[in-house]
Each structure stands twice: as C-alpha cells, then as structure tokens.
C-alpha positions as CSV (number, residue, x, y, z in Angstrom):
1,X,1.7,-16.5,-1.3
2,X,-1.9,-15.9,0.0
3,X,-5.2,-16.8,-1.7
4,X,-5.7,-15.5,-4.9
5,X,-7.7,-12.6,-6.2
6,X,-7.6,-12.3,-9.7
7,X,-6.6,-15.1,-12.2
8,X,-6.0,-14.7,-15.5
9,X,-5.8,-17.9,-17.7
10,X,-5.5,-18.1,-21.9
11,X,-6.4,-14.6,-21.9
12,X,-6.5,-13.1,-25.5
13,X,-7.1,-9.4,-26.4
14,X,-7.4,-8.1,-29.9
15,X,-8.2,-4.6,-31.3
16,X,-9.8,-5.5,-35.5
17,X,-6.9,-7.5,-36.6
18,X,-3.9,-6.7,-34.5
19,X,-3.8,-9.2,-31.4
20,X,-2.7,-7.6,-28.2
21,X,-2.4,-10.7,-25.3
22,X,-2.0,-14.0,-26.7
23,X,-2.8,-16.8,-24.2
24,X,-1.8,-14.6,-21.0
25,X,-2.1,-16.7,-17.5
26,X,-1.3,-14.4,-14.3
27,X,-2.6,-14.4,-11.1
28,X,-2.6,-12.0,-8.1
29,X,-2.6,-12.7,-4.4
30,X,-4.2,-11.1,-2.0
31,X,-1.9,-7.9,-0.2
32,X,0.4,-7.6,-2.6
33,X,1.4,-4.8,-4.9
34,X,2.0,-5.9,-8.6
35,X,3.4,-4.4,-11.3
36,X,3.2,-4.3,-14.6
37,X,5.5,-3.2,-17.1
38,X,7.1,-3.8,-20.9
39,X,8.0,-1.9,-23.8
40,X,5.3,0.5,-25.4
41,X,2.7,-1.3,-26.8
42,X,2.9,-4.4,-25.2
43,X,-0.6,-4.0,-24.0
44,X,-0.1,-2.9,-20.3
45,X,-3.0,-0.7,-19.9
46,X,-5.1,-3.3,-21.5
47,X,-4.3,-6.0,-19.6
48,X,-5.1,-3.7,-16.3
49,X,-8.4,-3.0,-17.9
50,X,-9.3,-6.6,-18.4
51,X,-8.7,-7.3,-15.0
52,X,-10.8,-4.3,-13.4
53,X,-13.5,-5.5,-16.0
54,X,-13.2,-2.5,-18.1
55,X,-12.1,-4.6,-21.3
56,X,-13.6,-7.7,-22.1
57,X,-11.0,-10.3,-23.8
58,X,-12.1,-12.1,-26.5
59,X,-11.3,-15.2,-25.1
60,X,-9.6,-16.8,-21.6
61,X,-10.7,-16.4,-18.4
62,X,-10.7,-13.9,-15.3
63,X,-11.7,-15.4,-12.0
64,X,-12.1,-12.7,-9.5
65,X,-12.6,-13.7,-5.4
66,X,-13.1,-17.2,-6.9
67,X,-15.8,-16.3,-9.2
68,X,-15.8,-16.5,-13.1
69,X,-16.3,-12.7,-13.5
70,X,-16.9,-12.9,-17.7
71,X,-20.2,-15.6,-16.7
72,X,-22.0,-13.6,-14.2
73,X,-25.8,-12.7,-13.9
74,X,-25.5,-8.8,-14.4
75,X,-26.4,-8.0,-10.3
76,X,-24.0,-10.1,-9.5
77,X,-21.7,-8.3,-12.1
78,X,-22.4,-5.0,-10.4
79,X,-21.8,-6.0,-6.8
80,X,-18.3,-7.3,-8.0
81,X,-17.6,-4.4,-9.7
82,X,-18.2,-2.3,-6.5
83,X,-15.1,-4.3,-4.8
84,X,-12.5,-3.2,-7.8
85,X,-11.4,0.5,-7.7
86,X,-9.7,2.2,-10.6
87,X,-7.9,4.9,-10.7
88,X,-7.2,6.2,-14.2
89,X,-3.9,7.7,-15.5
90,X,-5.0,11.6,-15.7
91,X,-7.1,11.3,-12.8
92,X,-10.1,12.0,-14.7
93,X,-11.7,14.6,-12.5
94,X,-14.4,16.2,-13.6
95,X,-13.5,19.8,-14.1
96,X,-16.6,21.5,-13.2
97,X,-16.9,20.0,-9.6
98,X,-14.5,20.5,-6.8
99,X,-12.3,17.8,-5.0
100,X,-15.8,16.6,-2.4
101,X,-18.1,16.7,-5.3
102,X,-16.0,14.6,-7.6
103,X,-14.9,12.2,-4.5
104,X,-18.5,12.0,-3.6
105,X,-19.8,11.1,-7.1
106,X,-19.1,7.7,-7.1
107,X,-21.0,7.5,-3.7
108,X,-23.7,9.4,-4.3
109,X,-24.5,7.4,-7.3
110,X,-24.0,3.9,-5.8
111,X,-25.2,4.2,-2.6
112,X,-28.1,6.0,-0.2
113,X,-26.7,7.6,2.8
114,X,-27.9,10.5,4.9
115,X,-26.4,13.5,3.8
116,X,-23.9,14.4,7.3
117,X,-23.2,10.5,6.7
118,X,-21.9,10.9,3.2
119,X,-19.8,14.2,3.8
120,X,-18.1,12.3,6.7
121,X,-16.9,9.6,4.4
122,X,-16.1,11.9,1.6
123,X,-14.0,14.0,3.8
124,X,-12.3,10.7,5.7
125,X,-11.4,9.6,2.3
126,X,-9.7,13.1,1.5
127,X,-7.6,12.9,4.3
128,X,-6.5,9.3,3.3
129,X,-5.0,10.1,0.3
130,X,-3.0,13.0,2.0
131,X,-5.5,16.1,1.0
132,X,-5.9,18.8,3.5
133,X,-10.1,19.7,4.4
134,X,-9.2,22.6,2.7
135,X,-8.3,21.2,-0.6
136,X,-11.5,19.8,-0.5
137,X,-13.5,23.1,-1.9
138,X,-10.8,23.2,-4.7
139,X,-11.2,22.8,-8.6
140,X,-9.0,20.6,-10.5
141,X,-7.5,23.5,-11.9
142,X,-6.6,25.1,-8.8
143,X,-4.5,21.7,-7.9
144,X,-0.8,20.8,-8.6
145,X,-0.3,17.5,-10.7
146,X,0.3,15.9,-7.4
147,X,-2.6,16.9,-5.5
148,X,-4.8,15.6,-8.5
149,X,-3.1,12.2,-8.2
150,X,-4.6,12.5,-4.7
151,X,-8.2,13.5,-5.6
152,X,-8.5,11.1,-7.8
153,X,-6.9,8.5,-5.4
154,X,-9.4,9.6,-2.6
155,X,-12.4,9.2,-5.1
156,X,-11.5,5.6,-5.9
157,X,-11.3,5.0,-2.6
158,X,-14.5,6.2,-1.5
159,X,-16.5,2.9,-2.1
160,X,-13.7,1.0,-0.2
161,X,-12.6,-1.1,-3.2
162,X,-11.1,-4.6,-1.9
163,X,-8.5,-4.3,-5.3
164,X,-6.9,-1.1,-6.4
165,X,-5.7,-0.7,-9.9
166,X,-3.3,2.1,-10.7
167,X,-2.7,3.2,-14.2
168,X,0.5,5.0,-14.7
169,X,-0.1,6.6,-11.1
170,X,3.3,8.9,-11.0
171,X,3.3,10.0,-14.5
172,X,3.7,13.8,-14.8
173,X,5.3,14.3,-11.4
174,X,8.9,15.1,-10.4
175,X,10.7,12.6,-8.4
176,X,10.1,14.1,-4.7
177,X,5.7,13.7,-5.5
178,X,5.9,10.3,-7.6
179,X,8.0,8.9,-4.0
180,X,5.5,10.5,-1.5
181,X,2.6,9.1,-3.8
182,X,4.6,5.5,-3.4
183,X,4.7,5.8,0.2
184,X,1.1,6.7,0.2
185,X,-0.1,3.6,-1.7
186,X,2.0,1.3,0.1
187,X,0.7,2.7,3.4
188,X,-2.9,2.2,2.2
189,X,-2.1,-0.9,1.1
190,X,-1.5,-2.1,4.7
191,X,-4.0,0.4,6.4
192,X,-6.9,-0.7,4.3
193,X,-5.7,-4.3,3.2
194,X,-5.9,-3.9,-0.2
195,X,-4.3,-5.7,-3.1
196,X,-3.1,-3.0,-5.5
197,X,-2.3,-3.5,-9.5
198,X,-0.4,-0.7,-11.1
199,X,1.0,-0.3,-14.3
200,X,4.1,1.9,-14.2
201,X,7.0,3.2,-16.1
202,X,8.9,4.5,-13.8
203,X,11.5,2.3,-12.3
204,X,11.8,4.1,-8.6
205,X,8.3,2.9,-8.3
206,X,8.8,-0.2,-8.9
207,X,11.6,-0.7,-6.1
208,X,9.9,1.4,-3.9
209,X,6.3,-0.4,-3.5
210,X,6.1,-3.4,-5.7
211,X,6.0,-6.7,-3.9
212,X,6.2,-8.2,-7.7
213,X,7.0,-7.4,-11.2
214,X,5.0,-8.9,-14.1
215,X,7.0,-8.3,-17.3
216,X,4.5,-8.3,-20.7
217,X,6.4,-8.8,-23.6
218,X,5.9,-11.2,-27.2
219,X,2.1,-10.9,-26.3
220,X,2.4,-12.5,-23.2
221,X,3.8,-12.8,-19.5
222,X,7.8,-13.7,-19.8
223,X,8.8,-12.9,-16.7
224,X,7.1,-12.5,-13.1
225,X,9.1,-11.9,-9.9
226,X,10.5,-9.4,-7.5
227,X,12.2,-6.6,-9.3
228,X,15.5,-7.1,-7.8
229,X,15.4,-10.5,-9.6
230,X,14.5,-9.4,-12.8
231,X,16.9,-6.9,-12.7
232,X,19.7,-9.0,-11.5
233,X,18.7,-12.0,-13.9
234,X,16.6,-11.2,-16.4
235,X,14.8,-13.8,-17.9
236,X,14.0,-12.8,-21.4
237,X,15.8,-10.6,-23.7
238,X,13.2,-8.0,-23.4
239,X,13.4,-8.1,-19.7
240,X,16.9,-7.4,-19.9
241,X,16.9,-4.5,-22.3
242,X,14.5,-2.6,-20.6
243,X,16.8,-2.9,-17.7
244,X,20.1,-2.0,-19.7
245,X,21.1,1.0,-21.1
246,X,19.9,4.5,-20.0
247,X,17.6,3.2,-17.5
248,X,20.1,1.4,-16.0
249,X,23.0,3.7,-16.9
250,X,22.0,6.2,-14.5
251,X,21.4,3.9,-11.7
252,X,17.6,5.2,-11.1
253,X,16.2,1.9,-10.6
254,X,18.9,0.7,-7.8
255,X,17.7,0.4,-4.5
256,X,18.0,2.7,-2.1
C-alpha cells in the first residue's frame, strides 16, 4: 500500500438516539479507488460525509494528509477542505445556471483569476469529464441523466481536489452510461492522481474500478478487501448475503 490519506480511528456517528458508526477504524491509501458498500441503512453515505468533512462524528478521529482534520484552526480547515472534492448523488446542479456557470461556481467563489484564465479551466474541466464545448451552454434540464453525472463530475473537479468522493455516482443510469462513467473515473484517477471514495450499490461498479471494498455492516467495518475476495470468501454473514441471492443469481457482479 502507499501512504495514507484519510484515517478513520474509533469513529462514532449518531443521529438523537439512534447510533449509526460504532467505533469505525479505516484508512485509505493514496491512488486507490475504495468502495463502500452494506445493506440500507448501514450508514454508507455518512461515513463518506465524515470523511470529506461534511459530518462531524461525535467522537474518533479523521486524520487527513497526516493532519488531525476535527483539531484544526479554521484557515487551516478551509485550505484542507479545498483538496477534498465531493460529488453528490443527484448531481446537485443548480437549475438556473448552465453546465460553465455551475462548473465555474466553485471557482469563481474560491479563487481570483482573470476572466479568459477562468473560462480556460472551466472549459478544460468540461472536457475531462467527457462533455462536449457545446454542452457547456446547456441547462440541467436539457441534459440526459448521464451527461449530469458529467457536469457535476467536471464541477468537482474544477478546484483539482487531491481526494474524490463519489456518492452513489451511477444511480439512475442504464448499464451502457453507469460503465462509461467507471471507465471515466478510473481514467481520471490515473490522469490526475487522485484517490477516489465512492459509495455504490451497484455491483458492476464495484468490479469494474474498485481497487478495494470496505463492507459496513453491525455499525462498523467487517470486511475490507478486493471484491473478488469478498465475493469468493465472504467474511461475515452480511458480506455474504449481500453477495447471494439475486445479486448473485444473475451473475451481474462476475467479472468480465
């Protein structure tokens, strides 16, 4: 493995009384793809969130680059922040701006740049994430499911985040667009040296770009390893229904 990026240790989350993540350890290495996955409700989303910073735990740790990112003076906070990039389930474009405006938001708001400057990385950042320059004068409206995967990709991009978290990146789309949006993160992954988190459900993902596999069940990590070994041995019960049945039934999740 390589050095780590983001360690997790004791980690607890709890919404009023229910608890979500009870004493949680994980840790990510740099360049790698990891993915999350478990039942519904086992907290996946949250745990994503805690690491991007979005959801504060109410106890544990999360180191980040080396650093204890809960105990940080509040600049220091925000530059840290500007290495994580997250990329929200629905995209969450605003509607009343087109592909460049929304992609340029985040830039716009974080940093000063001439103008020509700013359009030039806007538009680069489009074309990364597999948008044509004409796309870029489009409303989300006016954009297949796919293509909005792609906006939204291309505006968390735009601050060239170090990290990449992916939350439930492929939901919505057929099998042809969820693969081509695989193929897209994985080849960013190695173009831009990132180290991408994603929560997923969908299994074909999971074979098709995930170095990986963290397995949240009981509250907690049970299982962490390639996907090929937790489907071959799985490790904890849960582990091995989620990869019985229907799922694996119909053979989606063998490789190809």
């Amino acid at each position: 493995m390589g050095e780590p990026v983001i360690e997790l240790k004791g980690i607890r989350n709890r919404f009023g009384a229910s608890v979500v993540h009870e004493h949680v350890d994980l840790t990510v290495y740099r360049g790698e793809i990891l993915g999350i996955i478990g039942a519904s409700g086992s907290g996946k989303t949250v745990l994503l969130r805690t690491m991007a910073l979005l959801q504060r735990p109410v106890a544990g740790q999360v180191r980040l680059f080396g650093c204890d990112a809960l105990h940080l003076p509040p600049e220091d906070e925000r530059r840290l922040r500007l290495r994580l990039g997250f990329m929200f389930q629905n995209g969450a474009l605003f509607s009343g701006l087109t592909v460049f405006e929304n992609v340029r938001f985040p830039l716009a708001e974080h940093a000063r740049l001439p103008a020509d400057l700013c359009r030039e990385i806007v538009m680069l950042k489009i074309r990364l994430a597999g948008l044509a320059a004409e796309d870029a004068g489009k409303y989300p409206r006016q954009l297949s499911g796919g293509m909005v995967k792609r906006a939204a990709l291309a505006r968390t991009l735009v601050l060239d985040p170090v990290v990449l978290f992916l939350d439930e990146p492929t939901a919505g789309l057929d099998p042809v667009t969820a693969g081509a949006f695989d193929a897209l993160v994985v080849e960013l992954k190695s173009l831009l040296d990132l180290t991408v988190v994603m929560v997923t459900h969908d299994l074909d993902t999971l074979w098709r770009a995930t170095d990986r596999v963290a397995f949240l069940a009981d509250r907690r990590v049970v299982a962490l390893a390639p996907v090929g070994e937790l489907a071959r041995r799985p490790p904890h019960p849960a582990v091995a229904a989620y990869f019985a049945g229907r799922r694996g039934g119909e053979g989606a999740w063998k490789p190809r």
